[in-house]
Phi, psi and omega in degrees: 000117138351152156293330215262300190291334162315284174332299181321290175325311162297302185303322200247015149218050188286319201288325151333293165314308162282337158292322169312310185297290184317337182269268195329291201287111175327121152336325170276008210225344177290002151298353146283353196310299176319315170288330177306316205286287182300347174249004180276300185322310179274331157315307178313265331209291173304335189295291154014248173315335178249038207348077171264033200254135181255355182058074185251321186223154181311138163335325193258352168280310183326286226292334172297312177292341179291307172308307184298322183277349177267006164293268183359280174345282174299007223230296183310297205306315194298315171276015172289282163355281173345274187304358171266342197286328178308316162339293194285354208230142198278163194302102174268131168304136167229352177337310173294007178212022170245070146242313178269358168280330156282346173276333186245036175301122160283136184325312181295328162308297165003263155353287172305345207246359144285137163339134158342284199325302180247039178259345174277310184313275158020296179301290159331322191265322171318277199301346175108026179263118137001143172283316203303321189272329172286327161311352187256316197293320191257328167118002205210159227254165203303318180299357161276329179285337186289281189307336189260351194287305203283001174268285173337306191287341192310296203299320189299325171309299187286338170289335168300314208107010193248144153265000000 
């Protein structure tokens, strides 16, 4: 790969690359963006120069998933960070504030607290995505994408309390 095709790559799928960090990457975590962002860059680069790229797929779903899973990464490392820090600091009750800490869970607290599989799924469809294009996006055949959407809302119930 060129100096030239690079550039090309980066220019027509950066704003992908950041919208993808932005779905993935936690809020407690944005302060990370920028390395993600850059290591979403250096990976491509690498697979690249060592053509693991199998062209299965379009440039810009690879480079999405790429994003999305060095979010992920980083989303483990920042609670790992969390729980130590937590570690060092002494034990607060919370008992008293975990009714209104459930009442003001947000779709996306939601969200986050589903599996990958289908927090991805999820996502795709909130934006307006086709079951046929997110099965194309993700790589998996439309009747999966069906069965996780239906899963998902199963898991969402039950974290609300409803039957």
């Amino acid at each position: 790969m060129t100096e030239e095709e690079l550039v090309t790559l980066i220019r027509d799928n950066k704003a992908l690359v950041i919208g993808a960090i932005g779905k993935y990457l936690y809020s407690e975590c944005s302060e990370y963006a920028e390395d993600v962002f850059q290591e979403v860059w250096y990976r491509a680069y690498r697979a690249l120069k060592n053509d693991r790229f199998r062209g299965d797929s379009k440039p810009g779903t690879w480079l999405y998933t790429i994003a999305r899973n060095e979010s992920l990464r980083q989303n483990e490392k920042c609670a790992s960070r969390k729980e130590r820090l937590l570690a060092r600091e002494p034990e607060q009750s919370v008992a008293g504030h975990e009714e209104s800490i459930l009442e003001k869970m947000s779709f996306d607290t939601i969200l986050q607290k589903l599996p990958e599989v289908y927090r991805s799924v999820v996502q795709f469809r909130v934006e307006g995505f086709a079951v046929q294009e997110i099965a194309q996006r993700l790589g998996i055949r439309e009747g999966t994408v069906k069965s996780r959407l239906s899963r998902a809302r199963d898991l969402v119930a039950k974290m609300e309390g409803v039957k």
